[in-house]
C-alpha positions in Angstrom: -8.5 215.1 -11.2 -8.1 216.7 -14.6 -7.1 214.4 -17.8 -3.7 215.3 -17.7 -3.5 214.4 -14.0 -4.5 211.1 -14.2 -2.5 210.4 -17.7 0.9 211.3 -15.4 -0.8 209.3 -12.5 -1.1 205.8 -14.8 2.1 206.5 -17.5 3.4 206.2 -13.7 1.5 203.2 -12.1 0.4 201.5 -15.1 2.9 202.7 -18.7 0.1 202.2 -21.7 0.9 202.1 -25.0 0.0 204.2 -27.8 -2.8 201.8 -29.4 -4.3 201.5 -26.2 -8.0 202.4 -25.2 -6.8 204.6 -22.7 -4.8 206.4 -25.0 -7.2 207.0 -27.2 -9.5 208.3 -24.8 -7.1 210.7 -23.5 -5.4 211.5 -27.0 -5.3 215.5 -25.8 -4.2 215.1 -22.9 -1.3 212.6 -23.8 -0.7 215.1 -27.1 -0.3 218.0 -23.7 1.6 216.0 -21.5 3.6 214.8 -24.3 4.5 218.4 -25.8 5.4 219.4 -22.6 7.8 216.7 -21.7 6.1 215.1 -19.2 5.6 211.8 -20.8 7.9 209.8 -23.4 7.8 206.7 -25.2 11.9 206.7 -24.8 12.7 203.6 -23.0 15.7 203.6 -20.4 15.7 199.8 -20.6 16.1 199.2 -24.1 17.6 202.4 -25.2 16.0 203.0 -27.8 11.7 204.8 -28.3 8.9 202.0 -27.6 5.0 202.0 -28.2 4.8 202.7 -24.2 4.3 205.9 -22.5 6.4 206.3 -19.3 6.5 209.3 -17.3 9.3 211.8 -17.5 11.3 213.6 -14.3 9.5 216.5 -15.7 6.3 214.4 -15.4 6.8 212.8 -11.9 8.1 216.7 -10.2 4.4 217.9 -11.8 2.3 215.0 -10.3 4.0 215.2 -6.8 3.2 219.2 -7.0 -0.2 218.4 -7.9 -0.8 215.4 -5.5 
């Protein structure tokens, strides 16, 4: 499983947030996913951006393709 891979896999299961160790582990790969739309820190819920990374539609069509 490459970075990006498993930062589409837990923004899924698991939405971190920006301070978090896991983000700062995988800082290029959220910085990739990120840039290409795959992840957001736009929240539905509140309508407004968070400190929380969710996946995007953009995100979850690339994990299902490389699943």
């Amino acid at each position: 499983m490459d970075n990006v891979e498993l930062v589409l896999l837990t923004a899924h299961q698991t939405p971190f947030t920006t301070r978090s160790d896991f983000a700062r582990e995988n800082a290029e790969a959220i910085a990739e996913a990120c840039y290409e739309g795959q992840i957001t820190t736009y929240s539905l819920s509140l309508n407004d951006y968070s400190n929380v990374w969710y996946i995007t539609s953009i995100g979850m069509r690339l994990l299902e393709c490389i699943s």
